[in-house]
Each structure stands twice: as structure tokens, then as C-alpha cells.
N, C-alpha and C positions, 0 to 999 in steps of 0.2 A: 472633649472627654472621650468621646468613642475610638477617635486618633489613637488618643495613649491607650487606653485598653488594648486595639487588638496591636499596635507597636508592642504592648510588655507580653501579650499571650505570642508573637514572634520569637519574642525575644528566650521565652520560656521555651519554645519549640526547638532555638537552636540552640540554646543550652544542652537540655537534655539529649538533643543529636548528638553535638561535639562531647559527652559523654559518652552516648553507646561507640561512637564510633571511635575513642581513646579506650575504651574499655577491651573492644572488638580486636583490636591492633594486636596490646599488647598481652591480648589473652593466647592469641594466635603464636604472635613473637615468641611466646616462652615455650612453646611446645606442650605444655601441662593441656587436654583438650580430649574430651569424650565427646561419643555418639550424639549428647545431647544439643554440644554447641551450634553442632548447624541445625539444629528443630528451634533455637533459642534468633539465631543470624537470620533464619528465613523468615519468623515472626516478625523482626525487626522491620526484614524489608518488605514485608506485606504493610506493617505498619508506616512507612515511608510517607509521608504527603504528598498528593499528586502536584506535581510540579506543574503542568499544564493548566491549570488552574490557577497555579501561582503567576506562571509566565502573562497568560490572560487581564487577571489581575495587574501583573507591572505595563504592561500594555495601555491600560487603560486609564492608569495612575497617572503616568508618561505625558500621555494625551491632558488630563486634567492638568496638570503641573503647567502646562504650553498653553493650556487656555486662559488660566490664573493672572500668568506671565503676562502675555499678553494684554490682557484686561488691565491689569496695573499698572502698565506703561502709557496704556490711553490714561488712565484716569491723574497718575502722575505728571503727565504733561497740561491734563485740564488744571489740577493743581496750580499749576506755575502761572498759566496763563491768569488766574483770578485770584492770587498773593497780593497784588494791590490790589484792595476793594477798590479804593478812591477811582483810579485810574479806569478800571474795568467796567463803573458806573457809568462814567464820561464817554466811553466807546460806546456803552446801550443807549443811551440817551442821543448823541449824534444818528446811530445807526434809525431808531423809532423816528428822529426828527426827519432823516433823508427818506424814508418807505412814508412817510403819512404824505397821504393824497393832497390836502389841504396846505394850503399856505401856511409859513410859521404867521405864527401870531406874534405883537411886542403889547408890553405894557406890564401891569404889577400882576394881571391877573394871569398872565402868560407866565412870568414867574414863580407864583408861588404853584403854579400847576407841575413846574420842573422841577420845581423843590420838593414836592411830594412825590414823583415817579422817583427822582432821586432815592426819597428817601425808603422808599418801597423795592427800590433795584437792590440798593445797599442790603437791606434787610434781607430779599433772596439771594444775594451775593454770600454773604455770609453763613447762612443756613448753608449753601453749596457746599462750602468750602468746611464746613463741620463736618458735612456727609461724606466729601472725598475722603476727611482727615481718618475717619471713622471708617471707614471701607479700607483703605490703606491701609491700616494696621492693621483690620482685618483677615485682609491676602497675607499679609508678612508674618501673623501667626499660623493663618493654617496653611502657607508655602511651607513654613519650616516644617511643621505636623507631617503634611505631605513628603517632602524628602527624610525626615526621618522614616516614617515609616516603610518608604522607599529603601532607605538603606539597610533597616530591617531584613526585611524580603528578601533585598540582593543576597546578603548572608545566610538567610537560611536556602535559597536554591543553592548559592555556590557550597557548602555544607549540606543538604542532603544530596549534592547529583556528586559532592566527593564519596559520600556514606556509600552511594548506590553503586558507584563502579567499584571503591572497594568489594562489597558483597559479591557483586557479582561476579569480580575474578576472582574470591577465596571459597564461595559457594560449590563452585564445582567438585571441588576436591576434597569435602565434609559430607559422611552421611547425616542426613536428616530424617531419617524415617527408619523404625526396624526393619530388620529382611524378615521376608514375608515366612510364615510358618505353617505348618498344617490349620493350625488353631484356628491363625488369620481366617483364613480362606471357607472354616467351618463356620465361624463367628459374621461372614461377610456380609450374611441378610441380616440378623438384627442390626450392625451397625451401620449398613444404608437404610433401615425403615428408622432409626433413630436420628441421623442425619437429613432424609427426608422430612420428618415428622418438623423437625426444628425449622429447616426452611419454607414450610404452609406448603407442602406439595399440594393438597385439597384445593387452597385458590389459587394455584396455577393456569388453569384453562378459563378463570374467570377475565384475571386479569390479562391474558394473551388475548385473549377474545376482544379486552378493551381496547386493549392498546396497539392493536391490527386492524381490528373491522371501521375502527375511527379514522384511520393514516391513509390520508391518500395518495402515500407514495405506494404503500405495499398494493392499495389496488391495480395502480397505474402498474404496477409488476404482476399482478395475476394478470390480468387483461394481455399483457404482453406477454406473458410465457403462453395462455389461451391460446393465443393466434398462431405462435410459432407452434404448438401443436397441432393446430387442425393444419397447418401447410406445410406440416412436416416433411408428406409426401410430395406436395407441389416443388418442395426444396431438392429432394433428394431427384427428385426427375430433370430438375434445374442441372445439378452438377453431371448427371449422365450425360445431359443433351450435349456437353461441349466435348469429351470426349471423342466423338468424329472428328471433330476439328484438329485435335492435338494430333501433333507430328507429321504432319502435314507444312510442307513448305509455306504451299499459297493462302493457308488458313489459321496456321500456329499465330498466335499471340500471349506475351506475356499476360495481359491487360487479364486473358481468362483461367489463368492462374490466380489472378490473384480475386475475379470472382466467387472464383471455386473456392477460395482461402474464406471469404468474407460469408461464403453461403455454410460452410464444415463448421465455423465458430456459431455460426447460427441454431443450427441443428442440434448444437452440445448447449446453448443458452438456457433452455424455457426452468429446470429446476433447477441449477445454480441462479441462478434470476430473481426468482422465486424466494429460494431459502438465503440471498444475502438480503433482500430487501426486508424479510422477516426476522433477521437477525438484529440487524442495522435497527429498526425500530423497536426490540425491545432491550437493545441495548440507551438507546437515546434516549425515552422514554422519562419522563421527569417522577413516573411513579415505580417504577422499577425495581425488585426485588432483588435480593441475591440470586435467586432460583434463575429469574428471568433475567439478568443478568449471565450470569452462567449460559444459559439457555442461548441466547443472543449471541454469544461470541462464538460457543460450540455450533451454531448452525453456521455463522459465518464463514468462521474454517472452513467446515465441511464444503462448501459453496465455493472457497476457494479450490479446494482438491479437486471435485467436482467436477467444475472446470474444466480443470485440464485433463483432467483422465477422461471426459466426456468428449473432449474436441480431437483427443491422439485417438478413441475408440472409431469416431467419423471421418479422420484424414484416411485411416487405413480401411475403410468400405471399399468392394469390389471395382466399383467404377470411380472411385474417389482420388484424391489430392495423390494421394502417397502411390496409388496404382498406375493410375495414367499417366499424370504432371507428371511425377515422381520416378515413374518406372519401377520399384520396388519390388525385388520377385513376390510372386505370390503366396510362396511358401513363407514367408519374414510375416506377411500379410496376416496369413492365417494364425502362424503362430501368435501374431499380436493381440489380434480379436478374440483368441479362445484364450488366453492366458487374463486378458481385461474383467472378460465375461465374468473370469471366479476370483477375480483379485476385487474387483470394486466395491461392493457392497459389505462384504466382512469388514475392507480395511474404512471405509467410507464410518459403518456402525460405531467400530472401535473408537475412532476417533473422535467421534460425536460424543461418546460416554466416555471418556478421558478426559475433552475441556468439561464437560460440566461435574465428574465428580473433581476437578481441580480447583473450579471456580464455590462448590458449595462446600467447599472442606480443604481451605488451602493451609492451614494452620498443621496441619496431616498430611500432606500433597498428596489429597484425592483420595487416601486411605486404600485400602487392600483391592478395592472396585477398580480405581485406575493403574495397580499393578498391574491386575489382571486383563484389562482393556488393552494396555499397552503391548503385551502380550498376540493377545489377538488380532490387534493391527498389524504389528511387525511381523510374527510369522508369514500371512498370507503375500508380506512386501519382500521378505527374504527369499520364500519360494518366485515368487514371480522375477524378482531380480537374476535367481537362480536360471531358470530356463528361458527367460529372452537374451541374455548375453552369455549363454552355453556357449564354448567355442567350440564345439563341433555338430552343434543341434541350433545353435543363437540365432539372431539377425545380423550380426556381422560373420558369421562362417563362410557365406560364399564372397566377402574381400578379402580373404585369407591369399587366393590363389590368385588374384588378380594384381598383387603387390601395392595396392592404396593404401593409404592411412599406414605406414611401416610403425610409425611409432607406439599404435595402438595396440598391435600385435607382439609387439616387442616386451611393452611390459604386463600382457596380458594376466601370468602370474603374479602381478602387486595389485592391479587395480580389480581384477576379477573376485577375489577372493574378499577383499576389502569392502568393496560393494555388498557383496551377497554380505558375511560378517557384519558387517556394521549393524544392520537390527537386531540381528540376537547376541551382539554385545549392549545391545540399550535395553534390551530384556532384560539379560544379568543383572546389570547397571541399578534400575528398577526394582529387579528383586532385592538385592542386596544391598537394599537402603540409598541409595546414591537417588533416589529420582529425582531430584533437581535438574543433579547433570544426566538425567537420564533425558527431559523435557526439554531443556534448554538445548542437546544437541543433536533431539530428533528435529525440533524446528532447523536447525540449519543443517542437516540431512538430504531432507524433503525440499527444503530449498536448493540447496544443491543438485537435489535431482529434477526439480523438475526446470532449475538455469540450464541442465545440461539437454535437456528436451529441448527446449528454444534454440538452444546452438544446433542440436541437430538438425532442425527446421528450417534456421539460418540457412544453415550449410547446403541442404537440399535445395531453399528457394534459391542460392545464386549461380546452383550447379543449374539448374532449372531456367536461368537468366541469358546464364554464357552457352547453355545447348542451343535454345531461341536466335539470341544471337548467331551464334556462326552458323545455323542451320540457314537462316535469311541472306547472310554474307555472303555462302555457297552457294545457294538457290541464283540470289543473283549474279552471280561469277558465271554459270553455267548459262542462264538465257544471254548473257552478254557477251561468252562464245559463240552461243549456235545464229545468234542475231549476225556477229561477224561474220560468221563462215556461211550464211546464208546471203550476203552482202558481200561476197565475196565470188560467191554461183556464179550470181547475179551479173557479176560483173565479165565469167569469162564466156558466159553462155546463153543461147536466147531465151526468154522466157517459157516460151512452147517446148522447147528440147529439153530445159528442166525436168518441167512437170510441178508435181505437188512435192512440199516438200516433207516428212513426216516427223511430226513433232512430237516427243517425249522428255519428260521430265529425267532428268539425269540426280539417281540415287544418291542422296545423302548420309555419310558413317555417322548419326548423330551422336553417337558415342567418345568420338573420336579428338576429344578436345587434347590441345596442347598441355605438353608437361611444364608448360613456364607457366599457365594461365590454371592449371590444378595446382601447382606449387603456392603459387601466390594466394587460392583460396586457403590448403590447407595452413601459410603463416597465419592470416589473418581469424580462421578457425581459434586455432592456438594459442595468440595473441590475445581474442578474447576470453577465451575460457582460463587462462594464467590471472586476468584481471577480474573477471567474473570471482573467481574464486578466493581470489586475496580482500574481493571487497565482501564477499558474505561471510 
């Protein structure tokens, strides 16, 4: 009975799915369609069922279905084997007769002793065989229960995950939200202290308190960002010391590049660390509010940004990844570090109070709070975009005259303007009702831009690879001269009339790489970031 219940509460789910979503189509199709549809389409898809839950669910049904199966097929074959009682008696009775220790006995009294085990086998022969009969039907009613309700399911994920990608390719291009007004903006405190109020902000630090100071992951994550702060300076003295080493024929090595790599991502660890493992738990959390919710995703993010704007601020330290390894003039340097310095934390803030006024007021997407957050993030990201890829002030200005990368420069007026542009049109976007598609393609923005960090990374680690290389190649090309030509002295002259012979390291252009073996990087640059970006 519990089968069929939640089978008809399925069945009811994707009824009224395959409604909104016949309703959603041809409300669209007709063209007839106000401001209000996508605030009505976006509820919808809030209201969505998590799938993941569901999938979970079919997983584990899957599993039971296979075990059921299984089970029946033993018990069906025990069936067969004991359909003739008679028969079945006659095997137990042989088998007791051959295991007992004791001689068979003969006589009448040996007899009626067989007749009664008989009739006592018989007896539990038959009880068995009631039991399998009754077990058997058993599986065969709730196998069917089982895949009905299975088939259930399958229809409503394949109906809602059709609902969902309809929505979310027609979402973009409905606004859902008013454009923001003076009013908004003067009204914006009472309607976060009303919002607030609804979601128990007063037991928020009760419950954070709970459900952190219990978790022993998040401790195992304060402990570990601890450590890497008090050795932060042990660290940072770490990556200086190998710089003597670098560029250096007889002492260069890859292997301390990529120490250096491991020690930089370090350094940037201790508070994104931190604030995913506290995110991470009150998202997971079995008592979990909307707030803390919210709260838990919005830190995570942030832990993600974090991240990486904390590992590009340490690659680019004076004696660091990007200085030494790297080579990077110092002015690109500087520029970086001071540009980070006033970019982080504005845009870090903002984004922090975006997911959670989205996550505690998504029926509003965030309401007038997360217009205005949005706002504040993006500007500080548009300026900063602004003056690191300035083409006469940027970090790429001094490859201008050096003729690399042609094709960057090439279409520097499409992609320069578009970069910087892209956040203060998702401002617009934002204000003027659209934040849906304002939200949905800041995320793949920001993903985009920090894919394009990693390729540049890329690109420097194997420019970094092939210098190592042919720098060692040459080193050895040259002792394996002066060894000849020293072997050669040797040979026309006496050892005394020589003398000593004096030995110098013969200068390496390590700059100097081949234009077939730069070509070959900049395809495979190229190659990736064509692919990179078709798949985000």
C-alpha cells in the first residue's frame, strides 16, 4: 500500500509537470506574454524536484529490484527441487540413514521408527513448500510494485529534466523581476529586515555554532589553515631560496618550478580552506535552514574566487613563480599586485551578499539587495579588467613589439572592449529586470575568465619547460665541445707545454627558443581555449 501511494503522488507530480510545461510552451508560442511570465517560469523552476534525489532514489530501487530477483530464483529452484514431496522424503531419509554413526538396524521396530521420521519429513516438506509458495507470490507482487513505481520515476525525471532545459533556454530572454527604481532602493532596508526577519536571522549563529563546532571536518580545516599561517613565512622564504638556482645551466630544474607551483597554491590555501569547509557543512547539514543554506553556498563560492585571486596575487610576489620561473617583467608584476590589492575584497564582499540574498528570496531573484550587490562586484571587475589588459599601460603591451601572440593583437579591438563591457552590461541586464540572465551568465563569465588564467599558466608552465630544456641541451652541446677541443690539445701537444686549461661556462640566449617549437605551443594554446570555451 505504501508502493501505490507514493506511485500515484508520482504520478500526480508528473501530471501536473506535463501541464505547466504544455501551458509554458504554448503561452510562449503565441507571443501574447508580459513581464510577469518569467517571475511565474522562474517559480516554476525553483519549484522543480531535485532530481538528484530522485536519481539516488532510482539507484537504489535498481539495486533492490536485483536483490528480489535474485532471491526468487534461489527460492524458485528450491521450489522445483521439493514438488514431489514423496520423492524428496526418500532422499532425507537415505541421506540421515548414510550420516548416522550407528549401524542401520532391521526389524518392525526399525520400521515403524522410518515411518514416523517419514512422516515428520513429509510434514516439514510440505510446510516448506507453502512457505516458498507464499514468499513467491510475495516477490511477484512487490517486483511489479517495484518496477511500476520505477517506471513512475523514470517519467517524471525524464519530464522534469525536459521542463528544466526548456526553462532554462527560454529564461534568459523574459524579464523576471522589475527594473530597479529610486523607490526600490529607498524601500531596500525595510525589505531586507522583512526578509531577514522571515528567515530567523536571530538563530543564525546558534545554529552555525551547531553545526561547525560539532564537524570534524571543518576542524581538520581550521587546524590546517592554522598551520599554513604560522608558516606562511617559512613558505614564502622556501620559494625565495630556489631562485639562485634558476637560470642557471648546472642547477636549473624543472622539478623547482613546479615546487614553487605547489608552495604559491599553498600560501593562497589557509582562508579559502577555511570558508569551503564551512560552507560545505552547512550546506550538508541535516538541520539546515534556508538562511544557512544560503549562507553555505554563498561562502563556498566565495572560497572558490578566493582561490584563485589568492594563488594569481602569490604567483606574481617579487621573488615568485611568475618573476623568476616566469620571467615576467616587473612592471606587469606590479601592475598585478596593486590592481588585486583593490579588486578583492569589494568584489569578494559582493558576491558573498548576491548568493545569499538569491538563495533567501529567490521567488524575487535576490530582490533590490542583489541588484545592487551585483553592481558592486562588477564594477570593481570591469575596472580591473580595464587596466590589466590596457593596450598601451596592460600586461600584454610589452608583446606588442616583440611580434608573439599576432593574433591577440590583431583582434585586440573585439575582445578588449568585450571583456572590459561584459560586466556593465550584466549590470544593465540586472537592473532592468533581466537578472536571471544576468546570474546565469555572470557564472559563465567568471568561469571563462578564470579558464583563461589557467591557460595562461598553461602556456607560461611549458614556455618554462622548453626554456629548461634547451637551456640543458646547450649547456651540454658546449662542455661536449670544449671536452673535444680539449682532447684534441691533448693530442698535438705535450702536457707541460699546454699548461692549464681555463674553463668557462659558454653563455646561453635562454630566450631564444625556435619558431617551429613557439608555433607548436601557441596551436595547442589555441586549440585549447577554442575547446575550453565551446564546452563552458
Amino acid at each position: 500500500q505504501a508502493q501505490d501511494l507514493v506511485r500515484q503522488n508520482l504520478e500526480r507530480i508528473v501530471e501536473q509537470l506535463d501541464a505547466d510545461y504544455q501551458d509554458a510552451r504554448e503561452t510562449l508560442e503565441s507571443g501574447e506574454v508580459n513581464d510577469d511570465l518569467g517571475r511565474i517560469l522562474l517559480q516554476q523552476l525553483d519549484a522543480l524536484p531535485d532530481l538528484r534525489a530522485f536519481v539516488q532514489n532510482d539507484e537504489q530501487r535498481r539495486r533492490e529490484i536485483a536483490d528480489l530477483t535474485v532471491r526468487r530464483l534461489k527460492h524458485r529452484a528450491e521450489a522445483r527441487r521439493i514438488a514431489n514431496a514423496d520423492a524428496t522424503v526418500e532422499g532425507l531419509v537415505l541421506e540421515m540413514q548414510a550420516d548416522a554413526s550407528a549401524p542401520p538396524t532391521t526389524g518392525a521396530q526399525a520400521d515403524a521408527q522410518t515411518e514416523a521420521q517419514k512422516l515428520k519429513l513429509l510434514e516439514l516438506v510440505q510446510q516448506r513448500r507453502r512457505l516458498l509458495e507464499k514468499a513467491l507470490d510475495t516477490y511477484q507482487l512487490y517486483l511489479g510494485k517495484l518496477r511500476e513505481l520505477d517506471r513512475a520515476e523514470q517519467t517524471l525525471l525524464k519530464t522534469a529534466a525536459e521542463y528544466d532545459a526548456y526553462l532554462d533556454e527560454q529564461l534568459p530572454w523574459l524579464r523576471n523581476a522589475k527594473p530597479v527604481q529610486l523607490e526600490d532602493i529607498r524601500g531596500m532596508p525595510s525589505e531586507l529586515r522583512a526578509r531577514l526577519a522571515a528567515v530567523d536571522l536571530p538563530g543564525l549563529p546558534r545554529l552555525v555554532g551547531q553545526q561547525l563546532l560539532r564537524s570534524p571536518a571543518f576542524w581538520l580545516a581550521v587546524i590546517g589553515a592554522g598551520v599554513l599561517l604560522l608558516r606562511r613565512r617559512a613558505i614564502i622564504r622556501a620559494i625565495e631560496s630556489v631562485a639562485p638556482r634558476i637560470g642557471k645551466p648546472t642547477t636549473d630544474r624543472m622539478n623547482y618550478t613546479g615546487r614553487v607551483l605547489g608552495l604559491t597554491l599553498l600560501l593562497a590555501a589557509p582562508l579559502p580552506l577555511l570558508l569551503a569547509a564551512a560552507g560545505w557543512q552547512l550546506q550538508s547539514n541535516a538541520g539546515a535552514t534556508e538562511l544557512s543554506q544560503a549562507l553555505g553556498n554563498a561562502l563556498t563560492r566565495v572560497a572558490l574566487h578566493l582561490s584563485i585571486l589568492f594563488s594569481l596575487g602569490a604567483i606574481c610576489l617579487p621573488q615568485g613563480l611568475a618573476a623568476v620561473h616566469f620571467r615576467w617583467p616587473e612592471r606587469n608584476l606590479k601592475l598585478l599586485r596593486t590592481e588585486l590589492r583593490l579588486f578583492i575584497w569589494p568584489f569578494v564582499i559582493a558576491v558573498l551578499i548576491v548568493n545569499i540574498a538569491l538563495g533567501i528570496d529567490q521567488a524575487e531573484t535576490g530582490g533590490t539587495l542583489a541588484k545592487l550587490a551585483l553592481m558592486l562586484a562588477y564594477l570593481p571587475l570591469s575596472w580591473f579588467l580595464f587596466r590589466v589588459f590596457h593596450p598601451r599601460n596592460g600586461v600584454f603591451a610589452h608583446l606588442r613589439s616583440g611580434g608573439d601572440y599576432p593574433m591577440v593583437f590583431r583582434t585586440y579591438l573585439i575582445w578588449y572592449p568585450l571583456i572590459v563591457g561584459s560586466p556593465l552590461a550584466l549590470i544593465a541586464l540586472a537592473w532592468s529586470g533581466y537578472v536571471y540572465t544576468a546570474t546565469a551568465f555572470s557564472y559563465l563569465f567568471l568561469l571563462t575568465l578564470w579558464f583563461l588564467a589557467a591557460l595562461v599558466l598553461s602556456n607560461a608552465l611549458a614556455l618554462r619547460w622548453l626554456k629548461v630544456t634547451r637551456r640543458r641541451l646547450a649547456y651540454d652541446a658546449a662542455m661536449e665541445r670544449q671536452r673535444a677541443e680539449r682532447e684534441e690539445a691533448e693530442e698535438h701537444e705535450a702536457l707541460g707545454e699546454l699548461g692549464e686549461l681555463q674553463f668557462e661556462e659558454e653563455e646561453v640566449d635562454i630566450t631564444a627558443l625556435s619558431d617551429e617549437t613557439r608555433g607548436l605551443i601557441r596551436i595547442l594554446m589555441l586549440t585549447a581555449a577554442i575547446v575550453g570555451l565551446y564546452l563552458i
